[in-house]
C-alpha positions as CSV (number, residue, x, y, z in Angstrom):
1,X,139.0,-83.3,-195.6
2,X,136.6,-81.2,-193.6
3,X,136.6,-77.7,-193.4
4,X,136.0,-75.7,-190.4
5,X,133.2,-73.0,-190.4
6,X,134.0,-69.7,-189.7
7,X,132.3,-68.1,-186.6
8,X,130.0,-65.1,-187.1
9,X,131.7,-62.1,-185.4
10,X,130.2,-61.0,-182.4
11,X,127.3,-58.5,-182.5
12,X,127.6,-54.9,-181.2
13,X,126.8,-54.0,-177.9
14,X,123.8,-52.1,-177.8
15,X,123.9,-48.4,-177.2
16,X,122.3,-47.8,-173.8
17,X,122.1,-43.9,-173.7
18,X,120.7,-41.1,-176.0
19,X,120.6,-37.5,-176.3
20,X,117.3,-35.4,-175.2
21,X,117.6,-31.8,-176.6
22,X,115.3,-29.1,-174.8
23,X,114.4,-25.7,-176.4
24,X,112.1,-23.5,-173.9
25,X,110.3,-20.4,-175.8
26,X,107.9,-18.1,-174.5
27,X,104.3,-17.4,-176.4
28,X,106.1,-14.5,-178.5
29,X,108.4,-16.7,-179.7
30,X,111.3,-15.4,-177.8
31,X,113.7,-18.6,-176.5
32,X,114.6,-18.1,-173.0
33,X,117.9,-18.2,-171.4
34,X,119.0,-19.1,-167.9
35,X,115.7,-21.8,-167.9
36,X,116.4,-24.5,-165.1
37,X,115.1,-27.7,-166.5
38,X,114.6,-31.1,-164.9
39,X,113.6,-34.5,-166.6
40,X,113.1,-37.3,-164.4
41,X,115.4,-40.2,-165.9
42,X,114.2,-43.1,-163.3
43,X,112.1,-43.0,-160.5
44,X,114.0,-42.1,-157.9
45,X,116.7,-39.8,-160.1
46,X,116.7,-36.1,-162.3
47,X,118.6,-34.9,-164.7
48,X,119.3,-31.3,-164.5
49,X,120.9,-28.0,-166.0
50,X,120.3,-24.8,-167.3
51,X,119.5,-23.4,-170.7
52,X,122.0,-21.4,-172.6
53,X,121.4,-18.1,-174.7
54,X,119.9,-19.6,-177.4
55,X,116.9,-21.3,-174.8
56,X,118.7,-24.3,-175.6
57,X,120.0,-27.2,-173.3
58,X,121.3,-30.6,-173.9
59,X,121.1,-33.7,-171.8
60,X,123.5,-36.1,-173.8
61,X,123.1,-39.4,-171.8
62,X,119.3,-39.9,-171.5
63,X,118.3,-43.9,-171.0
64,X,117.2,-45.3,-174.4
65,X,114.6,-46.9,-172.6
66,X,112.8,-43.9,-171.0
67,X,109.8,-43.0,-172.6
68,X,106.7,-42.3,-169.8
69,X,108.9,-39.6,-167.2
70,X,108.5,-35.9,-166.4
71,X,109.6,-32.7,-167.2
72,X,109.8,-29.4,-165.4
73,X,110.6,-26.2,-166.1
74,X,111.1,-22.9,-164.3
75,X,112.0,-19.6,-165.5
76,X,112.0,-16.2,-163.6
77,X,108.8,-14.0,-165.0
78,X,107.0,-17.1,-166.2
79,X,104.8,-19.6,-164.7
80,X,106.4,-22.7,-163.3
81,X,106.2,-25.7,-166.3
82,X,105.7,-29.3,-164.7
83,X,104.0,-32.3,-166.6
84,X,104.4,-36.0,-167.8
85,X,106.0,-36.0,-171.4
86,X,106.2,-39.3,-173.4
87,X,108.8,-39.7,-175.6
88,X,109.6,-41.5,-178.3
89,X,111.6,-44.4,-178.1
90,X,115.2,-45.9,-179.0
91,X,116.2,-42.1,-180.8
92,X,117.9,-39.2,-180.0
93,X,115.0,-36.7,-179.5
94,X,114.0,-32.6,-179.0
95,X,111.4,-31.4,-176.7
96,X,110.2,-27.7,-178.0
97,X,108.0,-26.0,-175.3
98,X,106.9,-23.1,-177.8
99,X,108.7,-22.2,-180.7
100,X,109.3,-24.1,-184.2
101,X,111.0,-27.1,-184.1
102,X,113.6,-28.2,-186.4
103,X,113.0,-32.0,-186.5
104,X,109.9,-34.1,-187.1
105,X,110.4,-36.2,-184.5
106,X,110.5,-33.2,-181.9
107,X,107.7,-33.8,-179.1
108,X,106.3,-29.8,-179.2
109,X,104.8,-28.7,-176.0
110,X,102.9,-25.2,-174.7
111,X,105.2,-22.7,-174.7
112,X,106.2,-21.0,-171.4
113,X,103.3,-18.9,-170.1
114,X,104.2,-15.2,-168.3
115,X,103.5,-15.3,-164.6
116,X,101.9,-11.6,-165.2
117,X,99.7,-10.2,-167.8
118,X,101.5,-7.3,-170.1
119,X,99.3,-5.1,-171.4
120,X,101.9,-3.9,-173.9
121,X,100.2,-5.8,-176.3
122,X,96.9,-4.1,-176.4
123,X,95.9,-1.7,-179.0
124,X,94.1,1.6,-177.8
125,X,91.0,0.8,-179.6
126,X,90.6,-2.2,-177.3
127,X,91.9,-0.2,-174.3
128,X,89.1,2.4,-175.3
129,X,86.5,0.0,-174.3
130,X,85.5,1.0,-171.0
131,X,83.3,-0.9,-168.7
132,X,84.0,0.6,-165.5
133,X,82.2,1.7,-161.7
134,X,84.1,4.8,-160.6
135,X,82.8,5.0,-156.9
136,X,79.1,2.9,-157.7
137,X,80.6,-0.9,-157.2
138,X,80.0,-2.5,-153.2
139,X,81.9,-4.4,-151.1
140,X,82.6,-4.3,-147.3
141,X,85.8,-2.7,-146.8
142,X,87.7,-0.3,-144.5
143,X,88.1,3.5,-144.9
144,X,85.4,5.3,-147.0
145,X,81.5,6.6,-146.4
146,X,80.6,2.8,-144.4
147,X,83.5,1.3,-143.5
148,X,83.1,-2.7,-143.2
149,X,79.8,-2.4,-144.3
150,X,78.7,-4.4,-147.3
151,X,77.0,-1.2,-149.1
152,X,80.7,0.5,-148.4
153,X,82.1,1.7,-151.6
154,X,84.3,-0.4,-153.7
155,X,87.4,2.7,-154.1
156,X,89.0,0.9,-156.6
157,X,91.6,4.4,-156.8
158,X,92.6,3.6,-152.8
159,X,93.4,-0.2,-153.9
160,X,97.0,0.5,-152.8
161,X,96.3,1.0,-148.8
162,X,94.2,-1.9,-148.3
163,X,95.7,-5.8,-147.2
164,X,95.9,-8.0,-149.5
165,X,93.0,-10.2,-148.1
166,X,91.0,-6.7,-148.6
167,X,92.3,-6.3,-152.3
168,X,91.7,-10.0,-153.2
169,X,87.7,-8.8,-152.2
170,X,87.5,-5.7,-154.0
171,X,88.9,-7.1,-157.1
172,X,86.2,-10.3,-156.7
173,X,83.6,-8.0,-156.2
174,X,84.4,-5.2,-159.3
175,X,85.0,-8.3,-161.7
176,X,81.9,-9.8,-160.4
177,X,79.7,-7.5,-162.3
178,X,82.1,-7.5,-166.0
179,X,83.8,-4.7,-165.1
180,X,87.5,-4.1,-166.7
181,X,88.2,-0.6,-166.1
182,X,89.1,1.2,-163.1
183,X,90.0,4.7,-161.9
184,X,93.5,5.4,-159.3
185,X,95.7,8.0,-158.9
186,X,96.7,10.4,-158.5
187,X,100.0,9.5,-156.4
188,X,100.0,12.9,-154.3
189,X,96.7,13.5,-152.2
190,X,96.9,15.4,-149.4
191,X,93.1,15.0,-148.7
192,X,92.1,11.5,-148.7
193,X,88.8,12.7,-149.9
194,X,87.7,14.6,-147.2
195,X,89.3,12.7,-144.9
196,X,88.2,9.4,-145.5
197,X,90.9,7.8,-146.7
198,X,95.0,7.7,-145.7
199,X,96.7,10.6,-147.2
200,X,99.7,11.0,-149.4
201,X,101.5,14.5,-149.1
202,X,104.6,13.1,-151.3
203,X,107.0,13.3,-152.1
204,X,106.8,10.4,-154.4
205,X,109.0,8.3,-153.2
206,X,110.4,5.1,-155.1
207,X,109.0,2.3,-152.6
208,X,105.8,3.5,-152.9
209,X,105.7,3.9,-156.8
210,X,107.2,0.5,-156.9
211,X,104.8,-1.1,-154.3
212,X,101.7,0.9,-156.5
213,X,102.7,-0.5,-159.8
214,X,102.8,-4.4,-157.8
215,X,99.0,-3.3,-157.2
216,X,98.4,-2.2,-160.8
217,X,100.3,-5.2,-161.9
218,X,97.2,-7.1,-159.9
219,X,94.6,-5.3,-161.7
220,X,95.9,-6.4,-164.7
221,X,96.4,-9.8,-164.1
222,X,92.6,-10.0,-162.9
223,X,91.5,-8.5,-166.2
224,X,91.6,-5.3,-165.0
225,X,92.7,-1.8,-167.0
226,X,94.3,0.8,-164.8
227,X,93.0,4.4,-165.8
228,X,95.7,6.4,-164.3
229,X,94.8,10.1,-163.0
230,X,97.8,12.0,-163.3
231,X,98.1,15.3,-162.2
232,X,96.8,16.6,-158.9
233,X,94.7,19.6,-159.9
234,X,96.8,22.3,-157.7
235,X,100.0,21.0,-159.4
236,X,101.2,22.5,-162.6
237,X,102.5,21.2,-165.3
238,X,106.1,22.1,-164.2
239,X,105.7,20.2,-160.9
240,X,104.8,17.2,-162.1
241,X,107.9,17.0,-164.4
242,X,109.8,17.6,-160.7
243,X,107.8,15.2,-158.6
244,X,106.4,12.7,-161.1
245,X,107.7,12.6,-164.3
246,X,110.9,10.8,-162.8
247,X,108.3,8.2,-161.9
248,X,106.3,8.1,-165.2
249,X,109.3,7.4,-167.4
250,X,110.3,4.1,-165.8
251,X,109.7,1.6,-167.8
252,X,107.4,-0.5,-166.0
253,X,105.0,2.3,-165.3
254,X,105.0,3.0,-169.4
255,X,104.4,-0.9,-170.0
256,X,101.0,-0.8,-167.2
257,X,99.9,2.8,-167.2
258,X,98.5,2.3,-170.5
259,X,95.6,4.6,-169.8
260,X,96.2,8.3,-168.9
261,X,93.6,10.7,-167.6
262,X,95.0,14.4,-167.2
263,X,93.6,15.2,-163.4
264,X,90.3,14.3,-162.0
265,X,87.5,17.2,-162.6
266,X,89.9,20.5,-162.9
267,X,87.7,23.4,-161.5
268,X,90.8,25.9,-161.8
269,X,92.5,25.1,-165.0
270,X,92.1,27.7,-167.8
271,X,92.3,26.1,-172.0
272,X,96.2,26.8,-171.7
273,X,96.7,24.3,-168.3
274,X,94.9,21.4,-169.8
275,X,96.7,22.4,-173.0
276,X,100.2,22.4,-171.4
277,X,98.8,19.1,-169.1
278,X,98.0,17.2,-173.0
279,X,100.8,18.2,-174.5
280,X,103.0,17.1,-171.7
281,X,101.1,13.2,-170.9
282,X,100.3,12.5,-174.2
283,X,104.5,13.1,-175.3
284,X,105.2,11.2,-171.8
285,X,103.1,8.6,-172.4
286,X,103.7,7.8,-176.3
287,X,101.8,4.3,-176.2
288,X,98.9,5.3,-174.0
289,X,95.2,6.3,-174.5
290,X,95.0,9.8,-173.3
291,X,92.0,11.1,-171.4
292,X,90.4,14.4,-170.7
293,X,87.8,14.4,-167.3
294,X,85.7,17.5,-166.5
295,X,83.8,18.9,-163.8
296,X,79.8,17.9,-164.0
297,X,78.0,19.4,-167.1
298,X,81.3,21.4,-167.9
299,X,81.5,20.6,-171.4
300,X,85.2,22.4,-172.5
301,X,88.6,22.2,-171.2
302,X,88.6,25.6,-169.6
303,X,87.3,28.0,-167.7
304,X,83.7,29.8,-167.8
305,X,84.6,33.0,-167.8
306,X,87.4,32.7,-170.4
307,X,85.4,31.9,-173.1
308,X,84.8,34.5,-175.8
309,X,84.3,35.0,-179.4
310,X,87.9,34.3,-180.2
311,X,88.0,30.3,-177.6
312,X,84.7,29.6,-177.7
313,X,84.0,26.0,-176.8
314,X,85.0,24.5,-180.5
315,X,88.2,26.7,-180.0
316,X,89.0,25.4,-176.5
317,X,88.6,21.6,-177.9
318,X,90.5,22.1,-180.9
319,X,93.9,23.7,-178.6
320,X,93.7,20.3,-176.7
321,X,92.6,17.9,-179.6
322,X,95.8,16.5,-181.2
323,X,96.8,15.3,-178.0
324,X,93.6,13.7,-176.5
325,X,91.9,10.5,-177.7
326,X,88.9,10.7,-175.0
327,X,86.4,12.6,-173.8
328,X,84.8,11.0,-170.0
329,X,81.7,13.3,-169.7
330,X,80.6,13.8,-166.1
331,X,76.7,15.0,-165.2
332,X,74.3,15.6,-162.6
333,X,71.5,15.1,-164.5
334,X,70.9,11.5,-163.9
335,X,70.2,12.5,-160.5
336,X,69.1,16.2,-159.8
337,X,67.4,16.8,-163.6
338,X,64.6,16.8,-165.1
339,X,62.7,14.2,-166.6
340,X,63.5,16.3,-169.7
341,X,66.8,16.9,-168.1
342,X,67.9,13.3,-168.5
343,X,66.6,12.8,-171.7
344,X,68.7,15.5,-173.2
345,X,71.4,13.7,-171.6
346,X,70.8,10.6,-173.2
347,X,70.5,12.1,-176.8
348,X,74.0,13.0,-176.6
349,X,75.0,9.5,-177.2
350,X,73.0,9.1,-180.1
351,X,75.4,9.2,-182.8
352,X,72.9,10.7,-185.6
353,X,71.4,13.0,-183.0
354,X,72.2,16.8,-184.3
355,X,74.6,18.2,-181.6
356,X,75.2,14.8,-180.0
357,X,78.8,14.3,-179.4
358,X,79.6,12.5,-182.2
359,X,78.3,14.9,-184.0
360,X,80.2,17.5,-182.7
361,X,84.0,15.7,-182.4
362,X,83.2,13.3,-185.7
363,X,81.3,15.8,-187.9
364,X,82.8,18.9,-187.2
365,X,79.1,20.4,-185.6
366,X,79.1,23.9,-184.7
367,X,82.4,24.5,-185.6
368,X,84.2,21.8,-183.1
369,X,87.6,19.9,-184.3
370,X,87.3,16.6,-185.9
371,X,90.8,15.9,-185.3
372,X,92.0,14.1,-182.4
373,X,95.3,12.0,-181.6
374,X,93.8,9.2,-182.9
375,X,94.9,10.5,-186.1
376,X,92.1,9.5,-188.3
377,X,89.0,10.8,-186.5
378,X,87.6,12.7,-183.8
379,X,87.8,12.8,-180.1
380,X,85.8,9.9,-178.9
381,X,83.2,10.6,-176.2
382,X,81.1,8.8,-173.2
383,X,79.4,9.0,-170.2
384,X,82.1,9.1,-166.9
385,X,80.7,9.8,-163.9
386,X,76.5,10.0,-163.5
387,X,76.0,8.6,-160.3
388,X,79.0,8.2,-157.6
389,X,78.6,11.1,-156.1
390,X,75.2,9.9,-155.1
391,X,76.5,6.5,-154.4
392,X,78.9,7.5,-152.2
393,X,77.0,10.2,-149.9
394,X,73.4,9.4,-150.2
395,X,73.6,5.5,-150.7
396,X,71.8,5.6,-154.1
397,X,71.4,1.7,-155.1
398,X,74.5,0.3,-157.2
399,X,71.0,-0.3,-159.7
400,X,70.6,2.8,-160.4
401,X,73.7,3.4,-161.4
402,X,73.7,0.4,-163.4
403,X,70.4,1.3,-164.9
404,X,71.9,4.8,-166.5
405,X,75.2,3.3,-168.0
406,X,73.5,0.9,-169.9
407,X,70.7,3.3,-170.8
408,X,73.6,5.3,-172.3
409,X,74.8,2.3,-174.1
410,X,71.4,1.7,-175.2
411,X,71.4,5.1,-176.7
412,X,74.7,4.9,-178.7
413,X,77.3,5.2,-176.1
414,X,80.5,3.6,-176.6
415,X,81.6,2.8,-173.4
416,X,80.5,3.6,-169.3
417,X,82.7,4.5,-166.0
418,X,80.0,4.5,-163.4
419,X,78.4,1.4,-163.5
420,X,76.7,-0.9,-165.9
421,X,76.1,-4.5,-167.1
422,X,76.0,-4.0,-171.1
């Protein structure tokens, strides 16, 4: 009798298809929703959707066999993501750009870069840094002393009335020489420094406010640090909470105007007004290093002819203290002083120097506040404006101005405004 063997039962069919999970993050960490995300599942076809709250999107029939394809990403406020991925084979798989993934067999890719530079993430000790020109950097512009002249000053605080092709120069030209501070503002000016510039009577409107902050959003992304002048020196305090504050409290201007100067040079403003003016930025502006500008060789918030033996010029600097971080000095002396003149001048940013400022805002010399918003020391000072005045009407070489800044740094200074190369 012979027995007939029993066939083997068929085998499975292969599965065909498997599941490609994508998780999109930024560099913070953050997942981000609303992602449009394409991988490339043959040559000639894509897979697409959209990622959901969680930065999460799933494509569930992915061919086992792709492993070599591409992936793209694109996310509003972040720059476009588009590169060949490999993947592993025969398993269902995540792709993390950014982020932490879950699995060990998750291919992890650069997170999602921002299109735009936020500054929000800088501290005010590295905002304090200054390397700046005021009115000392060249380039060959419109407007100004030369205009389309190479030795034409660079106005980095005009930036907003110039083309485009005009800006992309005068940003090439101020980076050019490591500078990553500029001045601008402020938003009313009626002058256009003695009519050299296009005017701005105001009001503030909300187009131009938006269209300034696209140009400070530029500096940024350049490696460059707006240092915002608020106030116009005729306004009070009580206009600019009318015609500016509006402005100021929008949250985009609080994430870029992270450096706040009170007014440019205030000839008219007695202790109280740059009190009132300190108070008032410095509550406005919570998260931003606050700034105090004089005229040349004035040397205390206030007027002359107010001081006395009750506000003398400790008193003066210790009504405006607790809401200042910086002091930007301005002088003549590099220019129309002495020999003796200018080395005065350059003692002052000798820290150990008896009556220097440091001596003055961080040990209490003479009487003067060591107290500052800083919180745990002084008022921090340095050299401003030394040469743009001399730049800008008499031509004087962009090397001399560069010479003086980094004397000053040479000589203890913690930062420079008006050119330099240290």
């Amino acid at each position: 009798m012979s027995w007939k063997k029993n066939p083997l039962p068929p085998s499975p069919p292969q599965p065909t298809m498997r599941a490609i999970g994508v998780i999109v993050c930024a560099v913070n960490g953050e997942n981000i929703a609303g992602a449009a995300v394409a991988i490339q599942d043959t040559s000639t076809s894509w897979q697409r959707g959209v990622t959901d709250d969680g930065g999460y999107l799933l494509f569930p029939a992915v061919p086992m066999s792709l492993q070599d394809t591409q992936l793209q990403v694109e996310a509003e406020g972040f720059v476009p993501f588009d590169e060949h991925i490999i993947l592993l084979p025969n398993i269902d798989q995540q792709v993390w750009l950014g982020g932490t993934p879950s699995q060990g067999s998750a291919l992890l890719l650069p997170a999602m870069q921002p299109s735009h530079y936020d500054p929000s993430v800088l501290t005010l000790g590295q905002l304090s840094a200054i390397r700046g020109s005021m009115w000392t950097n060249r380039v060959a512009i419109p407007y100004g002393p030369r205009p389309g002249q190479p030795d034409n000053i660079n106005a980095m605080d005009y930036y907003e009335w110039y083309a485009p092709e005009d800006r992309a120069s005068m940003v090439a030209n101020y980076r050019a020489k490591g500078y990553t501070h500029a001045v601008t503002g402020p938003m009313i000016d009626p002058d256009g420094y003695h009519g050299q510039y296009p005017t701005y009577p105001g009001p503030l409107t909300q187009s131009w406010w938006d269209h300034y902050l696209d140009c400070m959003q530029e500096w940024w992304d350049a490696g460059i640090a707006p240092m915002h002048f608020a106030l116009p020196e005729p306004w009070s305090v009580a206009q600019g909470m009318v015609g500016l504050e509006p402005f100021f409290r929008q949250a985009r201007a609080q994430q870029l105007l992270r450096i706040i100067v009170l007014a440019w040079e205030p000839s008219t403003w007695s202790n109280a007004q740059y009190v009132d003016a300190a108070k008032w930025l410095s509550s406005l502006f919570p998260n931003a290093l606050i700034c105090l500008h004089t005229e040349p060789d004035h040397n205390a918030p206030g007027l002359s002819s107010e001081l006395s033996d009750a506000l003398n010029e400790a008193q003066m600097w210790a009504n405006v203290a607790p809401y200042i971080h910086l002091f930007l000095q301005q002088t003549k002396t590099c220019y129309e002083g002495t020999a003796q003149d200018q080395g005065e001048w350059l003692q002052m940013w000798d820290r150990y120097f008896q009556g220097s400022w440091d001596s003055r805002f961080l040990d209490g010399y003479h009487g003067w506040p060591t107290f500052s918003k800083w919180g745990t020391h002084g008022i921090l000072a340095g050299p401003a404006e030394y040469a743009s005045y001399w730049a800008y009407w008499e031509n004087a070489p962009e090397s001399g101005s560069i010479s003086w800044g980094d004397k000053a740094m040479a000589n203890g200074a913690r930062f420079f405004l008006d050119g330099g190369s240290v």
